[in-house]
Structure formats: C-alpha cells, structure tokens
VEXLUM-400031 format. One line per 2 residues: number of its first residue (from 1); their letters; for each residue x, z, y of N, C-alpha, C, O, CB. Coordinates in Angstrom, 1 decimal. Glycine has a CB too. Example, Ala and Ser with C-alpha at 12.3 -4.5 7.8 and 13.67 -1.06 7.14 Angstrom:
// VEXLUM-400031
1 = as = 13.2:7.8:-5.7:12.3:7.8:-4.5:13.2:7.8:-3.3:14.2:8.5:-3.3:11.3:9.0:-4.5; 12.8:7.1:-2.2:13.7:7.1:-1.1:12.9:7.9:0.0:13.4:8.0:1.1:14.1:5.7:-0.6
END
This chain:
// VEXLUM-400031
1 = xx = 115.7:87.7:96.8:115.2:86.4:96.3:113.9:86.7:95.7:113.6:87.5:94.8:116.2:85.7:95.4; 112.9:85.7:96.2:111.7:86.0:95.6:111.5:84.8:94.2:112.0:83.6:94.3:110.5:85.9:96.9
3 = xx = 111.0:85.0:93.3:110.9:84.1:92.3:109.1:84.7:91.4:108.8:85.8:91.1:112.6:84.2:91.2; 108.6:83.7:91.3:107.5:83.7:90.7:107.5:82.4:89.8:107.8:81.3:90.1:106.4:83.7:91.6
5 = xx = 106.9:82.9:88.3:106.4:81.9:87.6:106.1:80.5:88.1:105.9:80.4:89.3:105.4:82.4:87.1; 106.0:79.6:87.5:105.9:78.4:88.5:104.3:78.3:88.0:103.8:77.4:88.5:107.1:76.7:88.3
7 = xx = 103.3:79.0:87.0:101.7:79.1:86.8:101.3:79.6:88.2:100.4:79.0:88.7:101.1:80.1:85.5; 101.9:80.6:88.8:101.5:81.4:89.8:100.7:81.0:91.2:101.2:81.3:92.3:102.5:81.9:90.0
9 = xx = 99.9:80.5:91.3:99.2:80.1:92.4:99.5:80.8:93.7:99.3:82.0:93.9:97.9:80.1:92.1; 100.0:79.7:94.8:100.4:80.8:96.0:99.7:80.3:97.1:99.9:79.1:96.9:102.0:81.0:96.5
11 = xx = 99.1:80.5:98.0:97.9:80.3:99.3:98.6:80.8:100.5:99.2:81.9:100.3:96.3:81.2:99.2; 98.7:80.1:101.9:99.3:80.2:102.8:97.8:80.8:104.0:97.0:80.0:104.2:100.2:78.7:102.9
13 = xx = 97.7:81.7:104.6:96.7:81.7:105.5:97.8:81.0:106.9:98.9:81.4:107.4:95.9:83.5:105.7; 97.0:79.8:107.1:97.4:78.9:108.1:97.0:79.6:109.2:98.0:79.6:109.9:96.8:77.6:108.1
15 = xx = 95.8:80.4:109.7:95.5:81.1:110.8:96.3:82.6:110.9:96.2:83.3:109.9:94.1:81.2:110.9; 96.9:83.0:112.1:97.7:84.3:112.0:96.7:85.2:111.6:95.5:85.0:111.7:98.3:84.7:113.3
17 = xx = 97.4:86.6:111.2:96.3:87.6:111.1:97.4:89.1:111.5:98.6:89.0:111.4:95.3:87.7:109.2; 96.8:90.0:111.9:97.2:91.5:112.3:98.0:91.9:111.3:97.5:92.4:110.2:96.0:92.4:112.4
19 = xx = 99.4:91.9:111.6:100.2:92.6:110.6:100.2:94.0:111.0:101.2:94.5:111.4:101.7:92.0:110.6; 99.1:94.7:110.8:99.2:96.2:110.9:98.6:96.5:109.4:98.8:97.4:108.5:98.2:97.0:112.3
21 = xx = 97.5:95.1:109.3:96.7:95.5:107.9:97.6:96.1:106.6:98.8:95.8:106.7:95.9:94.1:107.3; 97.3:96.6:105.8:97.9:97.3:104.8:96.7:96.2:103.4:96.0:95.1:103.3:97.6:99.3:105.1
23 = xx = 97.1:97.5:102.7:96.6:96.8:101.5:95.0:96.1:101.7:94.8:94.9:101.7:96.5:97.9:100.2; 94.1:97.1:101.7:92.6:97.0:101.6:92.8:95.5:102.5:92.4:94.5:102.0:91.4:98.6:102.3
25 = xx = 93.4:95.6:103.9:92.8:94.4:105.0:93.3:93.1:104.6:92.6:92.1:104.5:93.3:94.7:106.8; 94.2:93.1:104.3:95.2:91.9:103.6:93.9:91.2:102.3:93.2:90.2:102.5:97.2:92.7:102.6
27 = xx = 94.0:92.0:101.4:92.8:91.8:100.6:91.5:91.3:100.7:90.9:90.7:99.8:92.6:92.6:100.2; 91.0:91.8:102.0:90.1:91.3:102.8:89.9:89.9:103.1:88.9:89.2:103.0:90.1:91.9:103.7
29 = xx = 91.2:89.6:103.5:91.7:88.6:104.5:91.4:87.5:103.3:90.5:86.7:103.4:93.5:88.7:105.1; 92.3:87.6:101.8:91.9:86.7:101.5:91.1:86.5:100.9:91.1:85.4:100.4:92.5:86.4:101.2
31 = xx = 89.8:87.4:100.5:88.4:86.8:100.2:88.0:86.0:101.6:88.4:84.8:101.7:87.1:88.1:99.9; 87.2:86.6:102.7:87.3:85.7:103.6:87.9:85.3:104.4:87.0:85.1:105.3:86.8:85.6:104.0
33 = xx = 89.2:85.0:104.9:89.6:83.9:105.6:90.1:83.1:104.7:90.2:82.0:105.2:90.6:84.1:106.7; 90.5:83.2:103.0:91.1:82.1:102.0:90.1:81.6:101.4:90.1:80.4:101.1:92.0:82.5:101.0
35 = xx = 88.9:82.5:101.0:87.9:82.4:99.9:88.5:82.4:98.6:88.0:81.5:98.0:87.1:81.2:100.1; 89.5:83.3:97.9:90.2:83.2:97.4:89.8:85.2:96.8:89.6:86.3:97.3:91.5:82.4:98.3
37 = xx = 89.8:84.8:95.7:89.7:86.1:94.6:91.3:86.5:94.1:92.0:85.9:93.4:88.9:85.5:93.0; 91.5:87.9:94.8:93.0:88.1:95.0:93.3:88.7:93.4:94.4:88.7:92.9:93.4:89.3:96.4
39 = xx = 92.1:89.3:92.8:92.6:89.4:91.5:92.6:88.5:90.6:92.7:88.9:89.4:92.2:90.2:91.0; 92.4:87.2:90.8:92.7:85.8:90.1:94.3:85.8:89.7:94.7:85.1:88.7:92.2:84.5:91.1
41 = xx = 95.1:86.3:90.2:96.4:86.4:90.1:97.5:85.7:91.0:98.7:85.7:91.0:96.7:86.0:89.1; 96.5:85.2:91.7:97.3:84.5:93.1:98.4:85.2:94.0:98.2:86.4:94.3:96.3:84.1:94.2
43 = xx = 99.2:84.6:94.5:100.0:85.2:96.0:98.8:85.0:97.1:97.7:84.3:97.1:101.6:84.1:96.5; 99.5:85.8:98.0:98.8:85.1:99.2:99.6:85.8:100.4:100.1:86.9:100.6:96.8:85.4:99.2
45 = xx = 99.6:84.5:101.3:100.9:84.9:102.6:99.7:84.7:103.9:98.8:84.0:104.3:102.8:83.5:102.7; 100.7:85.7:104.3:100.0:86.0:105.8:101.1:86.0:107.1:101.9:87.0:106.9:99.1:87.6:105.7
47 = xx = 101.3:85.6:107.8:101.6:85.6:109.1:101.1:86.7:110.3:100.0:87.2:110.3:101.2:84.3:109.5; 102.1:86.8:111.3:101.4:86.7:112.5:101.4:85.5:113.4:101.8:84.3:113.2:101.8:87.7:113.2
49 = xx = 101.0:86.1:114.7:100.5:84.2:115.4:102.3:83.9:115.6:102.7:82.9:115.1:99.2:84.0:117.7; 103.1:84.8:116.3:104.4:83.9:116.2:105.1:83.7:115.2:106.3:83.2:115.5:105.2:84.3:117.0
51 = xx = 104.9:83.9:114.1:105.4:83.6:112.8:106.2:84.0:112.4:106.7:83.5:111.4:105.7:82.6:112.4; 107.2:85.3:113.1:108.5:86.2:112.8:108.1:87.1:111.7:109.0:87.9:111.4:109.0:87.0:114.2
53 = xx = 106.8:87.5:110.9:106.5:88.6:110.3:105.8:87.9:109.2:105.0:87.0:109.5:105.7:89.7:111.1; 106.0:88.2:107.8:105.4:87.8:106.7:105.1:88.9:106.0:105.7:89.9:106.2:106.0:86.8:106.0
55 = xx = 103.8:88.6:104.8:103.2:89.8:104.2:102.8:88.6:103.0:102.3:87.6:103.3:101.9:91.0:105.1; 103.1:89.0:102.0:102.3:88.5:100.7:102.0:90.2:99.6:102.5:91.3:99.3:103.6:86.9:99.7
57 = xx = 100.8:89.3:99.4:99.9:90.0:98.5:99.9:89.5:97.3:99.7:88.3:97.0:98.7:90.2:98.9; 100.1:90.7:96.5:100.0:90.0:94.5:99.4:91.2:94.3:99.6:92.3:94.6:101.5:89.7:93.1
59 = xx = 98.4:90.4:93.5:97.7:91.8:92.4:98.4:91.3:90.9:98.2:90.1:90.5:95.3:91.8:92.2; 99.3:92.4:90.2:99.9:92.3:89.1:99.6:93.0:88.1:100.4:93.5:87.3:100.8:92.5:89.4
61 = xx = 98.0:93.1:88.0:97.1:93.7:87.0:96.9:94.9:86.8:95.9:95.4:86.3:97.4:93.3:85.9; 97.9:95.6:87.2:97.9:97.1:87.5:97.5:97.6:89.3:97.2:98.7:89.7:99.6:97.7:87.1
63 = xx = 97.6:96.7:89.7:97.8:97.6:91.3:98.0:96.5:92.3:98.2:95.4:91.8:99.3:98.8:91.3; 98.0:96.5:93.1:98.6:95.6:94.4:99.9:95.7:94.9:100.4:96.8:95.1:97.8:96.0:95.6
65 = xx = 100.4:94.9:95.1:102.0:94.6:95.6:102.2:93.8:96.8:101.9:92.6:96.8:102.9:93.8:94.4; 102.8:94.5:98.0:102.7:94.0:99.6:104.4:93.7:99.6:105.3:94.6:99.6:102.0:95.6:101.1
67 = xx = 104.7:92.5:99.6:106.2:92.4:100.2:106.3:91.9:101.5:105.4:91.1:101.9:107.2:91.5:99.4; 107.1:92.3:102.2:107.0:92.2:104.2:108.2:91.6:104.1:109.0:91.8:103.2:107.0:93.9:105.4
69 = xx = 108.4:90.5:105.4:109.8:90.3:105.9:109.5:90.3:107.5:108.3:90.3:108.0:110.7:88.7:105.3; 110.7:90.4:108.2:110.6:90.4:109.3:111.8:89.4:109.9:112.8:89.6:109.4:110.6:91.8:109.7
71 = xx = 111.8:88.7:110.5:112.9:87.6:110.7:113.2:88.4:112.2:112.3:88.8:113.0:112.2:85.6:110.7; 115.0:88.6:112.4:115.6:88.7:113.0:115.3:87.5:114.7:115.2:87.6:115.9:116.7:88.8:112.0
73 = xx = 115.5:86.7:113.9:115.2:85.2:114.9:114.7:83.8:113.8:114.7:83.7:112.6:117.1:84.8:115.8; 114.5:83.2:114.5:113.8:82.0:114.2:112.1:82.2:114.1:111.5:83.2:114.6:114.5:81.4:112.7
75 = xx = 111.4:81.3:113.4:110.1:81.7:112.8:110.1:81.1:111.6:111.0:80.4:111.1:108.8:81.4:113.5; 109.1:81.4:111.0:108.1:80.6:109.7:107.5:79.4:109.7:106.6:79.3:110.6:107.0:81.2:109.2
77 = xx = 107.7:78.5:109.0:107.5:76.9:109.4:106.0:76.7:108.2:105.9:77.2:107.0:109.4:75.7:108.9; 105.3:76.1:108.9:104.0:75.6:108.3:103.1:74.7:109.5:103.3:74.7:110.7:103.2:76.9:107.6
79 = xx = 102.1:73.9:108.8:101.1:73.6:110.0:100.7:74.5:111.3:101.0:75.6:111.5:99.9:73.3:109.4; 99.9:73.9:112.0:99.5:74.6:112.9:98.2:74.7:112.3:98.0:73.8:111.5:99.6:74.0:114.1
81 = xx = 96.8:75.9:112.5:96.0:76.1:112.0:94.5:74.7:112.7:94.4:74.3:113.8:96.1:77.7:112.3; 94.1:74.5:112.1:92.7:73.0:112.1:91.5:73.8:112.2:91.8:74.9:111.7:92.6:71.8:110.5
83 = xx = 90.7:73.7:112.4:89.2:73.7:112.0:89.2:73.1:110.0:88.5:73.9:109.3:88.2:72.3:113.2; 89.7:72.2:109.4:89.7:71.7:108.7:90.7:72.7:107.1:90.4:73.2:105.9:90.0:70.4:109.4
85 = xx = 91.9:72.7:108.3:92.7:73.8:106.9:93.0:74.8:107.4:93.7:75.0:108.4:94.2:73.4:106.3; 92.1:75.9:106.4:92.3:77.0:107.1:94.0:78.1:105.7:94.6:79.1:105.6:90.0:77.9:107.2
87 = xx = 94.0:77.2:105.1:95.1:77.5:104.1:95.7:76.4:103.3:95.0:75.4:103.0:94.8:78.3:103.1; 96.9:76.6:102.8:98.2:75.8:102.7:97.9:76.6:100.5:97.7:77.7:99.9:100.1:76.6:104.3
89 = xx = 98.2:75.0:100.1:99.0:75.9:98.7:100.0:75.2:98.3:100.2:74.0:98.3:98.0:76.2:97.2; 100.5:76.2:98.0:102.3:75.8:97.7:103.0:76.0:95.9:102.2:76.4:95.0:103.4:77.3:98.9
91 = xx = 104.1:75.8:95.7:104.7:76.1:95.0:105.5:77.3:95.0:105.9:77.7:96.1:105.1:75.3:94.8; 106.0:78.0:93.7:107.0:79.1:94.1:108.3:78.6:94.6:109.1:79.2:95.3:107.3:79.8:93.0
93 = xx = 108.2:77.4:94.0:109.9:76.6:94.8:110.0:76.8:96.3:110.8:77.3:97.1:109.9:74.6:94.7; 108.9:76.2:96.4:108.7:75.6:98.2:108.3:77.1:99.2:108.4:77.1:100.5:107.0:74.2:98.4
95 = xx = 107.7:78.3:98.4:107.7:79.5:99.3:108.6:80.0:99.4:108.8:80.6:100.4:107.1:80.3:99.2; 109.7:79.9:98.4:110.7:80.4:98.2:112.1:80.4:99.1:113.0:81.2:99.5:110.7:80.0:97.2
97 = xx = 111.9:78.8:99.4:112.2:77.9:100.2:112.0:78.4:101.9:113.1:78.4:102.5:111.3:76.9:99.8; 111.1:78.8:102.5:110.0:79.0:103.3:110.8:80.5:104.0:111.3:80.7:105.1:108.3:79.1:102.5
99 = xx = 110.9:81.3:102.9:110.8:82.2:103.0:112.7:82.6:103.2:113.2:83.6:103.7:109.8:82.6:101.8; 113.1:81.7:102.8:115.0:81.8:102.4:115.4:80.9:104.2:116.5:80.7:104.7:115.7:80.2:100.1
101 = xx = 114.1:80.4:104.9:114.7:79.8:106.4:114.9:78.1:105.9:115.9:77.4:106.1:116.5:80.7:107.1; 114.1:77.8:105.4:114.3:75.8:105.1:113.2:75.6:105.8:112.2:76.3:105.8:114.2:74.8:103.3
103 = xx = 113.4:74.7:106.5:112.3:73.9:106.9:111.7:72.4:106.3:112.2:71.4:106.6:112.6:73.8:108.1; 110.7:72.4:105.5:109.9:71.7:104.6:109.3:71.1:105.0:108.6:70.4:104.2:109.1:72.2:104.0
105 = xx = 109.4:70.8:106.7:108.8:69.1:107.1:109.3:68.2:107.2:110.3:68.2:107.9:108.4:68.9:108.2; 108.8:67.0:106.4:109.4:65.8:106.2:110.3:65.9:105.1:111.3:65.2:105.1:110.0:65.3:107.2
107 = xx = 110.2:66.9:104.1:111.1:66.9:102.8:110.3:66.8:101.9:109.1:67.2:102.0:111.9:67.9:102.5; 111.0:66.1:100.5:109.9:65.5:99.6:110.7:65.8:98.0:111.8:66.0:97.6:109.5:63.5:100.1
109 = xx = 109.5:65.6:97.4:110.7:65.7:96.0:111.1:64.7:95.6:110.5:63.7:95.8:110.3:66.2:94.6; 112.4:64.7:94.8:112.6:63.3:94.4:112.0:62.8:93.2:111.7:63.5:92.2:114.1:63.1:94.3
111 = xx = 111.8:61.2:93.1:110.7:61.1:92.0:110.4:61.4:90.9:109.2:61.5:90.5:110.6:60.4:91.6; 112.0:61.8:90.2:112.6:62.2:89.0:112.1:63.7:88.7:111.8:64.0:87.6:114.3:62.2:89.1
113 = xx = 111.9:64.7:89.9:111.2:65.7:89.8:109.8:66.3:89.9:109.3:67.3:89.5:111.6:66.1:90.4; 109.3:65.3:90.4:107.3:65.5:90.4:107.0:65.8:89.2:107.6:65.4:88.2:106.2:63.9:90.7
115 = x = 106.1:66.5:89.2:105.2:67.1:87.8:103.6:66.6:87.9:102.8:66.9:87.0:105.1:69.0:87.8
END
C-alpha cells in the first residue's frame, strides 16, 4: 500500500516515457516533460505507452526513491495525452486509488468530503 501525506504533491506524466530510465532519466523527465522541480518534494508517475508499467519518483531529502509496479493484466487508467495536458495532479487518495486498480472516471467526491 502506498500512502503519502496528503501535503505531498503528486504529477501524473500524461505522455508515456521509456521504462528503462533509472534514476538520473526519470528526473530528467520531470524537469522537462513536467516542468516540475523534483526536489520540491513532489511525486511524480510515469507510465509506459500501454500503461501496464508504473515508476514514481520521490526525492525524500536524502536521496531519490524509484517505486516500480508492473500489472499482471489490465492497465493504468488516466487521460489520453493533448497538446494542452501534458500532466495530471492528483491526490494521495486518488493515486493510491490508481495504483490499488480503481478506475477514477466519472467518480467524484461526495460533497461532505471536498476540501
């Protein structure tokens, strides 16, 4: 189970990228394909194009931290990539979510829970 602070800022790269990258390329990725400063303290998830492979990146003030999944079957549910969004930001609920096999289209919070 993944669980993060709910301060924790998490960024989705909507466009696939090369799950061979390791630390340095992932890092890369999200200065430019997120525009996103990975030692700000953000997550940041990465895909491949068929969406069976996930990689998030945390820098945890000491060092860099890569967690991988690999889905047996199904994929990873998010938009399709735009000219317009090139990244998704989420909650730790809802990656968590994402990441546990829910699918998050057309689900909403209930009023009582919005922040």
């Amino acid at each position: 189970m993944l669980a993060f602070p709910r301060s924790v800022r998490i960024f989705v790269a909507v466009e696939p990228v090369d799950m061979r990258k390791q630390y340095d390329g992932l890092w890369l990725a999200a200065q430019s394909q997120l525009g996103e400063n990975p030692k700000d303290g953000a997550v940041f998830c990465f895909t491949n194009r068929e969406r069976t492979r996930l990689k998030l990146l945390y820098w945890d003030g000491t060092g860099v931290v890569i967690v991988a999944k690999r889905l047996e079957s199904g994929r990873f549910s998010w938009p399709e990539p735009s000219e317009t969004k090139r990244k998704l930001s989420l909650t730790p609920e809802a990656l968590a979510l994402i990441v546990g096999g829910v699918e998050l289209k057309g689900a909403a919070l209930k009023p009582w829970y919005e922040r």
